[in-house]
C-alpha positions in Angstrom: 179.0 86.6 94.7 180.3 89.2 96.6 180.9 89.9 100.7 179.7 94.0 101.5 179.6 94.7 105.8 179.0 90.8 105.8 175.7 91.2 103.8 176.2 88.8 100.2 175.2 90.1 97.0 174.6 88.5 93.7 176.3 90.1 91.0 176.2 88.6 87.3 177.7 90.3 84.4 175.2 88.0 82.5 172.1 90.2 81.5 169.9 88.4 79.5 167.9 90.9 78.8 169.9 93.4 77.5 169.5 92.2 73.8 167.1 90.0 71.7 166.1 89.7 68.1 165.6 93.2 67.5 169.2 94.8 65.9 170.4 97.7 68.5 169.3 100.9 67.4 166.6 99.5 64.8 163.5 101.2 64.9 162.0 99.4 62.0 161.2 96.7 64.4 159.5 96.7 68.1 160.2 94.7 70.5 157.0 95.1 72.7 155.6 92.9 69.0 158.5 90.6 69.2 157.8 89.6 72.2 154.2 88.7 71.2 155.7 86.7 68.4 157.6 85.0 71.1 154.8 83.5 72.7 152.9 82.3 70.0 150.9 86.1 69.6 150.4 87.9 66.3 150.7 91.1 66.7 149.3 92.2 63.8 146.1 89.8 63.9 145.7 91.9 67.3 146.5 94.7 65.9 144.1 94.4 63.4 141.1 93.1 65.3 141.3 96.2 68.0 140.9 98.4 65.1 137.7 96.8 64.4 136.3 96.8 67.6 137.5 100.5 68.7 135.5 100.9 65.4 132.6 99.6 67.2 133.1 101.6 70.5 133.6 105.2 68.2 130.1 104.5 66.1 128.2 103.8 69.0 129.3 107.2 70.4 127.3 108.5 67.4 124.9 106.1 67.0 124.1 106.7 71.3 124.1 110.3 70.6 120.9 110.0 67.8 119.2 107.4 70.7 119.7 109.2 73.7 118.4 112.2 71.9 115.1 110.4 70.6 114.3 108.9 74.4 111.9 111.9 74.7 110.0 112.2 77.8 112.5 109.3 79.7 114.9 111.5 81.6 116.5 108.5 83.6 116.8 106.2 80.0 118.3 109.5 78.7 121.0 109.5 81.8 122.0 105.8 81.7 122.6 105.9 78.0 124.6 108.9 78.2 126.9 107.0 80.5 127.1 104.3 78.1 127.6 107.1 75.3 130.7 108.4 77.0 131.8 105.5 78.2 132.2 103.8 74.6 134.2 106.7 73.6 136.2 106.2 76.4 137.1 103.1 75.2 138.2 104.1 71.9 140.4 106.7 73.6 142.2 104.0 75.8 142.4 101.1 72.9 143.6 103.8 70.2 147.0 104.1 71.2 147.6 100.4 71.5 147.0 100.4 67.7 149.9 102.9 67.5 152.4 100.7 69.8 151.5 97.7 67.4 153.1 99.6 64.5 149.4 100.3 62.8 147.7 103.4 62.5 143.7 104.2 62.3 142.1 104.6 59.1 142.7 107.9 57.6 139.0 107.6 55.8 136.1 107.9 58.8 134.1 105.6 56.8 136.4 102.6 56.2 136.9 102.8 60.0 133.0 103.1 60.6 132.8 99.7 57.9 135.2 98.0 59.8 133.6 98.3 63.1 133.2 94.8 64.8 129.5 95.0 65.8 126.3 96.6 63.8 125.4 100.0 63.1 122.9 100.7 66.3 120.8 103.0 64.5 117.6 104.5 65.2 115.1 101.8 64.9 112.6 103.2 62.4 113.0 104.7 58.9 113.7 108.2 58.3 110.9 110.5 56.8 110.5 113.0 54.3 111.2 115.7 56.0 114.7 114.6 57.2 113.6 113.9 60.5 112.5 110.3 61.8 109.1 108.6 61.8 108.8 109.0 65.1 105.3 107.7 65.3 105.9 104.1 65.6 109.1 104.9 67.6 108.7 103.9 71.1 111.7 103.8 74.1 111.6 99.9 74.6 112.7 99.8 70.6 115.7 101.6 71.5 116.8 100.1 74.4 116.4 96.6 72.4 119.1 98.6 70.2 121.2 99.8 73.0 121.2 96.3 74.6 122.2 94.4 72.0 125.1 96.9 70.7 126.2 96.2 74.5 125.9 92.4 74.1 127.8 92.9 70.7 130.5 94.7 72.3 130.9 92.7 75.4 131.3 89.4 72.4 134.3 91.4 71.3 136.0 91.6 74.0 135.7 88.6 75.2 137.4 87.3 72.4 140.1 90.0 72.8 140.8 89.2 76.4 140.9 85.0 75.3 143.8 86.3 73.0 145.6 88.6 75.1 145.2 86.6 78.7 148.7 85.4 79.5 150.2 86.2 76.2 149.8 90.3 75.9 149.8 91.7 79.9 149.6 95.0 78.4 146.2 94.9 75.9 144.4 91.7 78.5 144.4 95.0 81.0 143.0 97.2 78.7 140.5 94.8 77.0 139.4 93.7 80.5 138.4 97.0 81.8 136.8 97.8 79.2 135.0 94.3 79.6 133.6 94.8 83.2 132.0 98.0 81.8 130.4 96.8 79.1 129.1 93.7 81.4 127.5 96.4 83.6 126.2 98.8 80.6 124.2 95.2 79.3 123.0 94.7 83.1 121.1 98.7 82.7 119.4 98.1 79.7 118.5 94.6 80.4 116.6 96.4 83.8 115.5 99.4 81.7 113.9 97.6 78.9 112.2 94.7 81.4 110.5 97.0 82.9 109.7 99.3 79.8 108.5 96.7 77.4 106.8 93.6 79.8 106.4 95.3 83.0 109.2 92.9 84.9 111.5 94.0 87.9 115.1 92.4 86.3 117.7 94.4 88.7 120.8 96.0 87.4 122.3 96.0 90.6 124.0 98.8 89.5 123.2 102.9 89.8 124.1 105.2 87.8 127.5 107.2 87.5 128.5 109.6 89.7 129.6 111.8 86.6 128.5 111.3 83.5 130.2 108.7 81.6 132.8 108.3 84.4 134.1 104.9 82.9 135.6 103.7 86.3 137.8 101.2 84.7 138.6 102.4 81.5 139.3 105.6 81.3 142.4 107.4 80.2 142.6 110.2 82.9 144.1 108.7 85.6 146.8 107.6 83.7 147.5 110.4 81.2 145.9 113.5 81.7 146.6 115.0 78.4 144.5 112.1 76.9 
């Protein structure tokens, strides 16, 4: 304790933080993991399970890009899904340098990654035809947004189970895997509206509108906190 213009101050030469388990000057290790480790957190079960599910978010970019393109003649479907479109890239592009920080990498093949993705491929929901195209006559908008909707319900699964890991354990990915939770909750509340109303003709509110920019992504997106990103 110490006496400065009659104010007391602490002082401690004890810093308890100033060293732990990982060697000074050992990059080998990372003490953002050890930490994990610490309270009872794998890191590289984590690590390992956001690679799947940023899987997830960057093949429904593409698989949104092939549906938005096919909801011919539904301008407002087409809007909403872009949201959701750039909106799931947007959460690959948050997630993706959290695998980094974990000590893992992505898969340097596209199609392991794509394999590994947490939820199903959302393709286009009718076979393709001879001519390389689809068969679009049997395609109809409520058949994709049953698609979209359940990639969203798929997704919103997955991180749920990411933030039950991360919540009090992992500060850092519980922020990122929550954000990207309240967006996925509202991209399931769109299509459960859209398709209502497309395929039985009920009134089943969103109670949300759509972005004021495409794909804004409110909560999860990069750009406010690294503009470079």
């Amino acid at each position: 304790m110490q006496r400065v213009l009659g104010v007391i101050r602490w002082m401690s030469d004890d810093k308890p933080h100033a060293a732990g388990t990982v060697d000074t000057g050992d990059t080998s290790e990372r003490v953002g993991m050890a930490v994990l480790r610490e309270r009872g957190l794998e890191p590289e079960e984590l690590r390992e399970k956001l690679i799947d599910a940023i899987g997830a978010e960057f093949t429904t970019y593409y698989y949104y890009t092939n549906l938005r393109m096919h909801l011919a003649g539904h301008e407002d479907y087409k809007e909403i899904t872009e949201d959701a479109r750039l909106e799931d890239r947007a959460h690959f592009e948050l997630v993706a340098p959290r695998v980094y920080e974990l000590g893992g990498a992505l898969p340097n093949d596209i199609r392991e990654f794509a394999d590994r993705a947490s939820c199903p491929d959302a393709e286009v929901p009718v076979p393709m035809a001879g001519d390389g195209g689809f068969d679009t006559d049997s395609l109809s908008a409520a058949g994709i947004l049953e698609v979209l909707l359940e990639a969203e319900r798929c997704a919103i699964r997955t991180w749920s189970e990411i933030c039950d890991m991360t919540h009090g354990v992992d500060p850092r990915t519980y922020d990122m895997a929550q954000r990207i939770l309240q967006e996925e909750i509202e991209h399931e509340a769109w299509f459960v509206e859209l398709l209502s109303m497309e395929r039985d003709g009920e009134i089943n509110p969103a109670g949300h509108f759509v972005r004021g920019e495409p794909g804004d992504a409110p909560l999860s997106t990069n750009r406010r906190f690294n503009d470079s990103a």
